[in-house]
Phi, psi and omega in degrees: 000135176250178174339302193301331190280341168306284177323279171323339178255014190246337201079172181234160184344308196304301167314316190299297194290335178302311172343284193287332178273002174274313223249001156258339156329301185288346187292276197310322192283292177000322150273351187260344199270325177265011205279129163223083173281356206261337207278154190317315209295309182306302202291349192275359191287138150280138219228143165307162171257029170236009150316140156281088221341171169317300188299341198268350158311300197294336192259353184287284204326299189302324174298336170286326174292295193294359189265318183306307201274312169307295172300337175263350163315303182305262190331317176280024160233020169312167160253038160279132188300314215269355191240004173286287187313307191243050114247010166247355154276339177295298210282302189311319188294301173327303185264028137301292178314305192311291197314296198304326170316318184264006133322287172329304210267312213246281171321323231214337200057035213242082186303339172288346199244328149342286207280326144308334162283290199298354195283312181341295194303291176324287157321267211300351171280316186302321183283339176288319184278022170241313199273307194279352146289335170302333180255328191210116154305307195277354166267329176281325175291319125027276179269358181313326188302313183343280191333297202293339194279324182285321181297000203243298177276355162280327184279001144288323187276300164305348187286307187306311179311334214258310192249029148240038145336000000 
């Protein structure tokens, strides 16, 4: 067997990136559906005066998403098989969370229960940036803004818990 046939059980770029940017699609809409920033319940919490307006989730968040789907399209196309599965159950577990977080916080209404997600979420980017640095560094580095941006929303989400006790 040669190269091309590594590469063919690997998939090829279209399949990898494509993959992967299908399974943060479903994350992001999925999480964006439960997301009521306009609702009474939301505007009445009390917020730090270092939030960020509204618009600016959105505008962080897509570049973060498309950032998510480039490092694992890249790292999946590493061949080790066996550090490939778990990291593609790491990256499913992440983007469970990612979704589950606005379910917590905005469905149920709950920022203590938020704020129990994102620490979940927060575990699980490290463990997603260790195992795709095991395959790929420059797919794992990637992701360092991810890391930051969520250690940024736990400490809003902890901002929040405290003071809508």
């Amino acid at each position: 067997m040669g190269g091309r046939d590594a590469r063919s059980r690997r998939g090829g770029p279209w399949l990898r990136y494509g993959s992967a940017a299908a399974a943060v699609t479903v994350s992001a809409v999925t999480g964006a559906r439960a997301v009521d920033a306009d609702s009474a319940w939301y505007r009445s919490l009390r917020k730090p005066s270092w939030q960020p307006p509204s618009w600016a989730f959105g505008a962080v968040w897509t570049p973060l998403y498309a950032s998510i789907a480039y490092a694992a399209g890249r790292a999946w196309g590493v061949p080790a098989q066996r550090r490939r599965a778990a990291l593609t159950a790491s990256l499913a577990v992440n983007l469970t969370l990612d979704a589950g977080w606005n379910r917590l916080f905005f469905h149920h209404r709950s920022p203590r229960a938020g704020l129990a997600g994102t620490l979940l979420l927060d575990l699980s980017t490290v463990d997603l940036i260790r195992r795709t640095a095991r395959v790929d560094r420059q797919a794992a580095a990637v992701l360092v803004p991810y890391a930051a941006w969520c250690a940024f929303a736990t400490a809003l989400n902890a901002s929040l818990a405290r003071r809508n006790a």
